[in-house]
py3Dmol code that shows the C-alpha trace and the ligand (Angstrom):
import py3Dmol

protein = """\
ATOM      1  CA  UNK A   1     -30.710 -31.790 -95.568  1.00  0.00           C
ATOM      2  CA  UNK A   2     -31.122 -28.021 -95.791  1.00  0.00           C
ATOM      3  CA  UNK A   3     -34.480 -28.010 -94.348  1.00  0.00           C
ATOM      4  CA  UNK A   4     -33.637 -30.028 -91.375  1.00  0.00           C
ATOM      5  CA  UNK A   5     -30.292 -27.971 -90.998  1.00  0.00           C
ATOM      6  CA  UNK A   6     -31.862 -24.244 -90.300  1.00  0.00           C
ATOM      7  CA  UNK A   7     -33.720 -26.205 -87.612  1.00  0.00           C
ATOM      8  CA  UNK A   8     -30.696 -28.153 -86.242  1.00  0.00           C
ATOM      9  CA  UNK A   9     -28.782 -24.980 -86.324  1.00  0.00           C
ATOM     10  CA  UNK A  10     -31.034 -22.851 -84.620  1.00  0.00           C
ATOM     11  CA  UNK A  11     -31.241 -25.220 -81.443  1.00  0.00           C
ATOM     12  CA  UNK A  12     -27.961 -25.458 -81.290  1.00  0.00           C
ATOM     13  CA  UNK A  13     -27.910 -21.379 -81.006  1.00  0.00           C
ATOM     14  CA  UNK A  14     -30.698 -21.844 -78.557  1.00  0.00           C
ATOM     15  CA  UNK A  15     -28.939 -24.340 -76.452  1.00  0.00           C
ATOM     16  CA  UNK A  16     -25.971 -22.178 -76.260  1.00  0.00           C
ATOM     17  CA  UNK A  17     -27.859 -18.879 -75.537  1.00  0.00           C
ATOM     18  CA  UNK A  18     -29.321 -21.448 -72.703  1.00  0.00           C
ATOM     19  CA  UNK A  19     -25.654 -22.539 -71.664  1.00  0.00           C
ATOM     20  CA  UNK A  20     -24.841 -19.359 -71.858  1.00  0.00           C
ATOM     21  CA  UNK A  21     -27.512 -17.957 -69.571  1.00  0.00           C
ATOM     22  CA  UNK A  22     -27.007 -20.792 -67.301  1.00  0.00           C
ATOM     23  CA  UNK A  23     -23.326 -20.315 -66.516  1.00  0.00           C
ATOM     24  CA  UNK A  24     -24.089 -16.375 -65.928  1.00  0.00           C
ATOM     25  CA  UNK A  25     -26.471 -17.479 -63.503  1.00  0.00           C
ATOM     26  CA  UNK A  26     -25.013 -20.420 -61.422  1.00  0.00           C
ATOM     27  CA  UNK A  27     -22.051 -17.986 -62.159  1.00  0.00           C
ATOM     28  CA  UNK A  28     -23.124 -14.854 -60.353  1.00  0.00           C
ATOM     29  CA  UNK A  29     -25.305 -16.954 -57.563  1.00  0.00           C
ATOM     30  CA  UNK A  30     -21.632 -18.588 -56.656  1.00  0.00           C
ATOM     31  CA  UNK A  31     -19.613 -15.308 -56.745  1.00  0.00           C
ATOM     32  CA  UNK A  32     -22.694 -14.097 -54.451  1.00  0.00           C
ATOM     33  CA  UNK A  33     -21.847 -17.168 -52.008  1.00  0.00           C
ATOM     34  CA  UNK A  34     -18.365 -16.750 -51.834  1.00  0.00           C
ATOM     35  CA  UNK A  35     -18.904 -12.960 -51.450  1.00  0.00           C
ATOM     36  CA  UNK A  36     -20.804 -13.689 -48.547  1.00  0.00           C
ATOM     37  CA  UNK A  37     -18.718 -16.388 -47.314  1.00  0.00           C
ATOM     38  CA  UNK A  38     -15.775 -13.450 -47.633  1.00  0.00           C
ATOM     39  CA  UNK A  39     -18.042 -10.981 -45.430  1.00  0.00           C
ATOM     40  CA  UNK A  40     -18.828 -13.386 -42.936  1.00  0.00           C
ATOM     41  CA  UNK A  41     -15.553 -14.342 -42.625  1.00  0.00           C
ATOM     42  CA  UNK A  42     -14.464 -10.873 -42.485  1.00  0.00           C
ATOM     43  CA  UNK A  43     -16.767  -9.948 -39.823  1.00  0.00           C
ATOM     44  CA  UNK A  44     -15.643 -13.040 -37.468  1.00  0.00           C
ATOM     45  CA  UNK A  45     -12.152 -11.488 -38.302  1.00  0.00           C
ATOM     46  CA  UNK A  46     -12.638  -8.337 -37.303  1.00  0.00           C
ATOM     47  CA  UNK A  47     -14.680  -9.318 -33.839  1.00  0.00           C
ATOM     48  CA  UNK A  48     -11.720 -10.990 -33.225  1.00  0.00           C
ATOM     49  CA  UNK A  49      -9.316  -8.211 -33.869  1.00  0.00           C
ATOM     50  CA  UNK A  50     -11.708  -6.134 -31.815  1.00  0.00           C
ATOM     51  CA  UNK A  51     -12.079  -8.897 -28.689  1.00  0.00           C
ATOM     52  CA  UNK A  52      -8.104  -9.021 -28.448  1.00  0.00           C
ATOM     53  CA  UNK A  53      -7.623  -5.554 -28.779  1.00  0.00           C
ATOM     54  CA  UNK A  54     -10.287  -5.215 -25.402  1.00  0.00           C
ATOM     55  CA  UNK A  55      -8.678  -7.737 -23.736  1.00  0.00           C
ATOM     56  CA  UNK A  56      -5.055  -6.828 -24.228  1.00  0.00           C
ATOM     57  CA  UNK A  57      -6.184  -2.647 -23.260  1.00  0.00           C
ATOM     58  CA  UNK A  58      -8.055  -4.382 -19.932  1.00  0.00           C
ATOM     59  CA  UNK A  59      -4.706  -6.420 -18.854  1.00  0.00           C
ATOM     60  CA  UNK A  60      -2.289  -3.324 -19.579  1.00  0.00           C
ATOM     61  CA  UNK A  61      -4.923  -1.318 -17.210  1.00  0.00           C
ATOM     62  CA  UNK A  62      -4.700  -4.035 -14.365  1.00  0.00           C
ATOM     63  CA  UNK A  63      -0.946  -4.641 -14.873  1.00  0.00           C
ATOM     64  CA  UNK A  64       0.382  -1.037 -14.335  1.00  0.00           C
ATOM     65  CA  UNK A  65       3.985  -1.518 -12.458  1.00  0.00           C
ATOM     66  CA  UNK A  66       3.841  -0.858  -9.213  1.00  0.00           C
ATOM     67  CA  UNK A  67       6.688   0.895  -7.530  1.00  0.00           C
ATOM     68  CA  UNK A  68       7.317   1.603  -3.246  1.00  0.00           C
ATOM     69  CA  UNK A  69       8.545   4.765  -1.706  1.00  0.00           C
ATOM     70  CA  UNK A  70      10.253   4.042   1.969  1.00  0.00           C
ATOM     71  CA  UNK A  71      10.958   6.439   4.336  1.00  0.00           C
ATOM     72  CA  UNK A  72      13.665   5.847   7.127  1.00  0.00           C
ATOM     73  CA  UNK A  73      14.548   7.880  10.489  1.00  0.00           C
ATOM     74  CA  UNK A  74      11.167   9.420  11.185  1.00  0.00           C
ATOM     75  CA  UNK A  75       8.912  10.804  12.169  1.00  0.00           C
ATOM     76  CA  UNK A  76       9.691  14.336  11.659  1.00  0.00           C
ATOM     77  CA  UNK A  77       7.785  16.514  13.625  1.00  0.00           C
ATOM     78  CA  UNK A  78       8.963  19.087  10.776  1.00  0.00           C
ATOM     79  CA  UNK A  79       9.095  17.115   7.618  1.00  0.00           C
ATOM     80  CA  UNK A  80       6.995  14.302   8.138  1.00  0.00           C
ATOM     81  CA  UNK A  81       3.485  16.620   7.991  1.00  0.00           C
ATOM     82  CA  UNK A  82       4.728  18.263   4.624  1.00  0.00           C
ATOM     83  CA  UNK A  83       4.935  14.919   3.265  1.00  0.00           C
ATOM     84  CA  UNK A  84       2.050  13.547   4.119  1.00  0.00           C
ATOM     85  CA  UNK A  85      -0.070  16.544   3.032  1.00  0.00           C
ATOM     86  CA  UNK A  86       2.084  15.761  -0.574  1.00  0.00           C
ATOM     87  CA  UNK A  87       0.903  12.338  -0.550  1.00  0.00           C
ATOM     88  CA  UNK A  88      -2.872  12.949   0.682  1.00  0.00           C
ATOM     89  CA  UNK A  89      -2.968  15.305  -2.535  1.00  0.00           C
ATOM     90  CA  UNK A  90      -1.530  12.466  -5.202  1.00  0.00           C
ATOM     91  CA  UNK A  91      -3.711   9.754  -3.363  1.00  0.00           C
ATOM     92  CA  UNK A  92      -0.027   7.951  -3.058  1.00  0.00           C
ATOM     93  CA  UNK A  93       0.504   5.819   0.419  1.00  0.00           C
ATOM     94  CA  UNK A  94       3.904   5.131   1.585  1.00  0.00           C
ATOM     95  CA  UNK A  95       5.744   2.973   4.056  1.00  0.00           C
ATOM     96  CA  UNK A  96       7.680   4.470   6.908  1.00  0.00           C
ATOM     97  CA  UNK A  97      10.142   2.617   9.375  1.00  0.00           C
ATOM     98  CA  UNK A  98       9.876   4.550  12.589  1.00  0.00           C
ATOM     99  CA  UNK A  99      12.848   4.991  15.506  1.00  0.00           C
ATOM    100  CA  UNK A 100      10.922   4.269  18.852  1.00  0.00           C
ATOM    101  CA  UNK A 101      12.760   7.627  20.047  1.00  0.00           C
ATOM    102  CA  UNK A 102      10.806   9.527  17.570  1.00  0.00           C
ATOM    103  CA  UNK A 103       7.450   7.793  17.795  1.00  0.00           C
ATOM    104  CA  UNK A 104       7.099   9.164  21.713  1.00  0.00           C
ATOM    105  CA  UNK A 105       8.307  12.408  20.640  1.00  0.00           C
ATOM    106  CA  UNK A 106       5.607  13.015  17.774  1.00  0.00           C
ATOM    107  CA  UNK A 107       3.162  10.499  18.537  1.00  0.00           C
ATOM    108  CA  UNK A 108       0.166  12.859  16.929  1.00  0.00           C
ATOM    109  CA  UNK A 109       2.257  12.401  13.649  1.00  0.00           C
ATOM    110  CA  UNK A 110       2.741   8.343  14.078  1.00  0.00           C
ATOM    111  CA  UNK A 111      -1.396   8.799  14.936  1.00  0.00           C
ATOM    112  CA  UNK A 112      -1.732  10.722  11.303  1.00  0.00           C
ATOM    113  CA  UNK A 113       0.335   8.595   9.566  1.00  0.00           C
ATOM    114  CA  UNK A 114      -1.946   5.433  10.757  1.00  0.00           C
ATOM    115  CA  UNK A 115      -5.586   6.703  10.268  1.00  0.00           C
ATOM    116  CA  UNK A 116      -4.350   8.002   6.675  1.00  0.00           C
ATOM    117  CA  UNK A 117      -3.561   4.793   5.619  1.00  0.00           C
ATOM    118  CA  UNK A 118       0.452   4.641   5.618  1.00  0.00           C
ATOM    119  CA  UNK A 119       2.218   1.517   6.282  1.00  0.00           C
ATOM    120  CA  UNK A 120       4.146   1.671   9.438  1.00  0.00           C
ATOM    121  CA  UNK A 121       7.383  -0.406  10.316  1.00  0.00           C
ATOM    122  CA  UNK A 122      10.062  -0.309  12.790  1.00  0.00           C
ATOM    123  CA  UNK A 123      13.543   0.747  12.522  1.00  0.00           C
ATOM    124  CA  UNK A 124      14.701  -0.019  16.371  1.00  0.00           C
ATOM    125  CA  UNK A 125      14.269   1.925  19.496  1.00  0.00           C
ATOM    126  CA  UNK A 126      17.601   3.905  19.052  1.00  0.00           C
ATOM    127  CA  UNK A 127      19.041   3.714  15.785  1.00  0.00           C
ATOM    128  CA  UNK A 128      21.456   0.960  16.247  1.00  0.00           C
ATOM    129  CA  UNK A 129      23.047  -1.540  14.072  1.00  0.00           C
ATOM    130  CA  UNK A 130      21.979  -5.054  15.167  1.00  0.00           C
ATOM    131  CA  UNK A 131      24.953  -6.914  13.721  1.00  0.00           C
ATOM    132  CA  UNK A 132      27.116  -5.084  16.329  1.00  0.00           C
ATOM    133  CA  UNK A 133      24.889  -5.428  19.534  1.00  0.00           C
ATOM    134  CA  UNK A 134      23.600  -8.781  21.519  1.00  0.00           C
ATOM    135  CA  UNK A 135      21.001 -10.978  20.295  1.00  0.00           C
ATOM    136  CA  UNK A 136      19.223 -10.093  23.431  1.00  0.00           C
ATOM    137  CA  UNK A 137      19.325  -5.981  23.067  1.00  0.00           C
ATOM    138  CA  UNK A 138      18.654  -6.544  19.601  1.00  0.00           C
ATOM    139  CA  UNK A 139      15.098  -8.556  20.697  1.00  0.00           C
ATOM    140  CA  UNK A 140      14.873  -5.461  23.010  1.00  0.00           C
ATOM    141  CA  UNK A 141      15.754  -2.445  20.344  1.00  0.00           C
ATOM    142  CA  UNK A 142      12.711  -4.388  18.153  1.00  0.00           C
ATOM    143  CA  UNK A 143      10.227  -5.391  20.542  1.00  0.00           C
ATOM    144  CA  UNK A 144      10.452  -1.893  22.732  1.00  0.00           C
ATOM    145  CA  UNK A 145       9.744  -0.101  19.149  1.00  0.00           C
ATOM    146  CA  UNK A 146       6.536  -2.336  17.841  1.00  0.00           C
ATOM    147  CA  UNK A 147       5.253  -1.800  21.436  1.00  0.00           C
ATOM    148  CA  UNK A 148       5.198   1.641  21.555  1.00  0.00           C
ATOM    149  CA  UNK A 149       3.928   2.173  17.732  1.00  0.00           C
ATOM    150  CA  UNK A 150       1.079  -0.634  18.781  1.00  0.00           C
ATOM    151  CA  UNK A 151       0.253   1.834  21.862  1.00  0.00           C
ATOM    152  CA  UNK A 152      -0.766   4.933  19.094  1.00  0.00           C
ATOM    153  CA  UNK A 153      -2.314   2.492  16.764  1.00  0.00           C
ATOM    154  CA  UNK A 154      -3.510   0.006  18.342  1.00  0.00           C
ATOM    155  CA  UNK A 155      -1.637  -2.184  15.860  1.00  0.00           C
ATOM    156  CA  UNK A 156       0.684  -4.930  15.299  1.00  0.00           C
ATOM    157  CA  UNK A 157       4.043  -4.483  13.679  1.00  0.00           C
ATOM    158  CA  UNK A 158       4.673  -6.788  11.012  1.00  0.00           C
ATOM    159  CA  UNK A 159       7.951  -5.439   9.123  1.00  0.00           C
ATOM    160  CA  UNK A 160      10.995  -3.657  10.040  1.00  0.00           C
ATOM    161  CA  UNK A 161      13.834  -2.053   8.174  1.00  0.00           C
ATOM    162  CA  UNK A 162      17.715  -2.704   9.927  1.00  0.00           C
ATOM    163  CA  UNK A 163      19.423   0.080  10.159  1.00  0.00           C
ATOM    164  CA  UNK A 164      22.187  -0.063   8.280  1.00  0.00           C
ATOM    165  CA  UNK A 165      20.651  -2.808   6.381  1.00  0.00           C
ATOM    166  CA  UNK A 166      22.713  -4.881   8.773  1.00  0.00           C
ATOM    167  CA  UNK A 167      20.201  -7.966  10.339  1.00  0.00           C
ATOM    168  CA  UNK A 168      20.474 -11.125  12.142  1.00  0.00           C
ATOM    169  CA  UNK A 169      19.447 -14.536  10.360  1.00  0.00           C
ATOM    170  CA  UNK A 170      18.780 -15.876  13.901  1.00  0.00           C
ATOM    171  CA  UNK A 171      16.508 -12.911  15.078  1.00  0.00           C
ATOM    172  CA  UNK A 172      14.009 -13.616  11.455  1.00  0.00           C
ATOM    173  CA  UNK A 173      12.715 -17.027  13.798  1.00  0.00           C
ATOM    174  CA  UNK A 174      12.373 -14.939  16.736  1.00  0.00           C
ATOM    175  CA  UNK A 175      10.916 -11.891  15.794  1.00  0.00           C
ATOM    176  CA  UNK A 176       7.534 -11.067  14.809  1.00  0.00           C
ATOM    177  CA  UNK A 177       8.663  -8.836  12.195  1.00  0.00           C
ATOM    178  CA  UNK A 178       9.979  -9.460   8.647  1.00  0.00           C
ATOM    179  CA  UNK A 179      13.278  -6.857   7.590  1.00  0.00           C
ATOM    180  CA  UNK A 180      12.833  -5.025   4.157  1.00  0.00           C
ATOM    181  CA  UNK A 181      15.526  -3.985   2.566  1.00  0.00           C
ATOM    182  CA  UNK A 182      15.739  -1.860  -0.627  1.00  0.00           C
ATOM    183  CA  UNK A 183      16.561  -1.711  -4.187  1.00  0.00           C
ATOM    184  CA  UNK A 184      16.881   2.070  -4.768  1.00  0.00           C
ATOM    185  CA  UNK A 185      19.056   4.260  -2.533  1.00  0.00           C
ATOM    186  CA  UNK A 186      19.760   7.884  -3.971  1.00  0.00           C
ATOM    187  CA  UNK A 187      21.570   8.228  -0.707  1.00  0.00           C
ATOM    188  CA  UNK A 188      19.404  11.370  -0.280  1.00  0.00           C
ATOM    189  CA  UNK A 189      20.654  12.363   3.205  1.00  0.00           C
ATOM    190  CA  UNK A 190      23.948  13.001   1.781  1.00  0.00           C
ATOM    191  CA  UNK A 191      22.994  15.849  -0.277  1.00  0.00           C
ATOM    192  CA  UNK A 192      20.714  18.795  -0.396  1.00  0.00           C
ATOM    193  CA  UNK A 193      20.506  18.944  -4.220  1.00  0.00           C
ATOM    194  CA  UNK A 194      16.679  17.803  -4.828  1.00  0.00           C
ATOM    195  CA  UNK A 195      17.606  17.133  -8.370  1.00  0.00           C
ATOM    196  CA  UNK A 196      19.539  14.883  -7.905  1.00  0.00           C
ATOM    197  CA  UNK A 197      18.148  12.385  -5.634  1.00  0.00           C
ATOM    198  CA  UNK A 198      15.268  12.579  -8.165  1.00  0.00           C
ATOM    199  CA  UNK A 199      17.382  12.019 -11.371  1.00  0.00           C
ATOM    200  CA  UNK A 200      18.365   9.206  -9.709  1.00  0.00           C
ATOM    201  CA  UNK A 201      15.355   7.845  -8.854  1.00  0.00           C
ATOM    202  CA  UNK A 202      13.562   8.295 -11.537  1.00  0.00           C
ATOM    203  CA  UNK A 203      16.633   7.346 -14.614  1.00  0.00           C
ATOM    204  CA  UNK A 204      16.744   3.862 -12.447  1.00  0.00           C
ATOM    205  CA  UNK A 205      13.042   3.498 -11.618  1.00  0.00           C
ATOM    206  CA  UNK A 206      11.285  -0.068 -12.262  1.00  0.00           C
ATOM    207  CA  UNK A 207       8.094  -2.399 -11.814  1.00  0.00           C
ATOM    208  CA  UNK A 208       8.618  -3.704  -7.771  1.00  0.00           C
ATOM    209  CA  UNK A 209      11.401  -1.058  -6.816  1.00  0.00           C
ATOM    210  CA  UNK A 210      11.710   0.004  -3.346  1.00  0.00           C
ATOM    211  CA  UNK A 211      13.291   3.541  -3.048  1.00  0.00           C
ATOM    212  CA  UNK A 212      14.776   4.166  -0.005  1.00  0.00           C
ATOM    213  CA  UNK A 213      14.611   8.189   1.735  1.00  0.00           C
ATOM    214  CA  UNK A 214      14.593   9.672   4.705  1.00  0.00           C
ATOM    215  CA  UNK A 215      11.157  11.879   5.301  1.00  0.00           C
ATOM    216  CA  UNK A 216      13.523  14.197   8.022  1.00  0.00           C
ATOM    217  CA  UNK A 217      14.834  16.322   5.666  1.00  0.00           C
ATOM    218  CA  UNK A 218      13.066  19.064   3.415  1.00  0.00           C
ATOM    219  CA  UNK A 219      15.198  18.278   0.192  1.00  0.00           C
ATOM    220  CA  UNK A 220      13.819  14.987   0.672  1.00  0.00           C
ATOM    221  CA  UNK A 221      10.696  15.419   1.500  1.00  0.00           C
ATOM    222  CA  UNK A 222      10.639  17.298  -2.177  1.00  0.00           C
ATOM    223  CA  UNK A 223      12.047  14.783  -3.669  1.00  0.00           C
ATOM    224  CA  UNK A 224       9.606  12.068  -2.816  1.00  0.00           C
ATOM    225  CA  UNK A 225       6.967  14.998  -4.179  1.00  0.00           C
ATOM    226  CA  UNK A 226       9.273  15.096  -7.287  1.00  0.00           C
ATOM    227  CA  UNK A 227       9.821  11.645  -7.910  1.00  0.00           C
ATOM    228  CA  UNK A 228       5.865  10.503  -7.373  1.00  0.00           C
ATOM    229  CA  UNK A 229       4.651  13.336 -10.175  1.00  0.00           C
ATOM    230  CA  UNK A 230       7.183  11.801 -12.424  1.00  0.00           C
ATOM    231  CA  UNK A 231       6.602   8.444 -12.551  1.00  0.00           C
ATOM    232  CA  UNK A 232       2.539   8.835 -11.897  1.00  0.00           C
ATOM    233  CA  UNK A 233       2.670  10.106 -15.153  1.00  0.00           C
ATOM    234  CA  UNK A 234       5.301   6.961 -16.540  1.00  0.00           C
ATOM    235  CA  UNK A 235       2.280   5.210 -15.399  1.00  0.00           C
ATOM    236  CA  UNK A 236       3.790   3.535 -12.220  1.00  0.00           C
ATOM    237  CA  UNK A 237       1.262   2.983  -9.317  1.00  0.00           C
ATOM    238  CA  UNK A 238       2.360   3.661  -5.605  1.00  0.00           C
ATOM    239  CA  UNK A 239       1.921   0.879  -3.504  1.00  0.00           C
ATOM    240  CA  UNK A 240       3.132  -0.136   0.600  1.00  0.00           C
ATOM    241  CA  UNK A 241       5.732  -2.634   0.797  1.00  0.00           C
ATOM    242  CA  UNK A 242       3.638  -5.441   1.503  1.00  0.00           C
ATOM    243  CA  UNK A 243       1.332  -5.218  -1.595  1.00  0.00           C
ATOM    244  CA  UNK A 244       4.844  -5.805  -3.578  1.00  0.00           C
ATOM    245  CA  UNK A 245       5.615  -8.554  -1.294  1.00  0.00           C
ATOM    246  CA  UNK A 246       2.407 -10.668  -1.900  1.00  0.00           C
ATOM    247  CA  UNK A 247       3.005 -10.510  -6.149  1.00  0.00           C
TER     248      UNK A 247
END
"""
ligand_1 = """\
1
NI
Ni 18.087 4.714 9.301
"""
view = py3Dmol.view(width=600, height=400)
view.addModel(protein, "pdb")
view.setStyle({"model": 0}, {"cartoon": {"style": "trace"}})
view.addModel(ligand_1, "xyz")
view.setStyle({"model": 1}, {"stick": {}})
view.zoomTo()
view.show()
């Protein structure tokens, strides 16, 4: 029994040293899987991670807000230059409803604000509140306007601001032009204070405003400067009114 127990005993050892040696290795080839499993999975993760961050950077880039400046009343033969020399130098463009009366008096500055890109609109022959005249000198007040702005650029009219802001349902069928109205009015040709037609601006600025001002006065003509430095850097973009109107 004692000779065939020192034999017994030592395979047992053996077999456990085996065991033993087995488990470390099926042991540390598993935790080698799994760690691999874990990097793999951790490398998906982070492409991921890194894919949504690229695409979420790419649609804040195309999705700056855009913002409109309007300008009412012009052109200035004064004012109107200074602005657009402002705006050539910030690469903004801006929409401007014209009086007829003004067009034939600076028609080199309706010819400027064309070929540099502005959008051009009409805001009636004389100034005059269409709610308060015929339907028929209303048609004329609209009509006499877009023809003489098509004679310097050789272009149709398409939009028009009322004075006022007062407009005819009837005359939308009628007339070729579409009315724009505003969301923003610092009522800047009330005042001569620069900082404040920018404070306001600017404290109730957001994505698809249109900001209403009148490019015949210096203080506003700053302003406009004022405001478009501001919100440039606020990331806003400057658009025409009709680029807000297609989104
Ligand atoms: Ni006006």
């Amino acid at each position: 029994m004692k000779k065939s127990g020192k034999p017994a005993k030592r395979e047992a050892v053996l077999m456990l040293a085996y065991m033993l040696c087995l488990g470390i290795f099926c042991g540390s080839s598993l935790y080698k899987q799994y760690q691999n499993i874990e990097q793999t999975e951790t490398e998906l993760y982070l492409e991921d991670v890194n894919e949504a961050a690229a695409y979420v950077s790419a649609s804040v880039e195309e999705e700056s807000p855009k913002i409109a400046l309007t300008f009412d009343d012009g052109p200035s033969g004064s004012w109107t230059p200074v602005l657009l020399d402002g705006l050539k130098e910030r690469g903004v463009k801006g929409t401007f409803f014209l009086i007829g009366q003004n067009v034939e008096k600076y028609p080199e500055v309706v010819k400027r604000l064309h070929e540099e890109g502005h959008l051009i609109g009409n805001h009636t022959y004389h100034h005059v509140e269409i709610t308060k005249i015929s339907e028929e000198e209303a048609a004329k007040e609209i009509l006499d306007t877009n023809e003489v702005i098509r004679a310097i650029t050789g272009e149709d009219v398409e939009f028009m601001r009322p004075p006022f802001g007062a407009w005819q349902r009837e005359l939308e069928l009628k007339m070729p032009v579409l009315p724009v109205m505003w969301t923003i009015d610092p009522l800047d040709w009330t005042t001569e204070n620069t900082d404040e037609v920018v404070n306001k601006v600017v404290t109730e600025a957001e994505e698809n405003d249109i900001i209403l001002l009148h490019d015949c006065y210096k203080s506003s003509v700053e302003a406009a400067l004022r405001i478009i430095d501001i919100l440039q850097k606020e990331g806003f973009e400057f658009v025409t009114v009709d680029e807000l109107m297609v989104n």
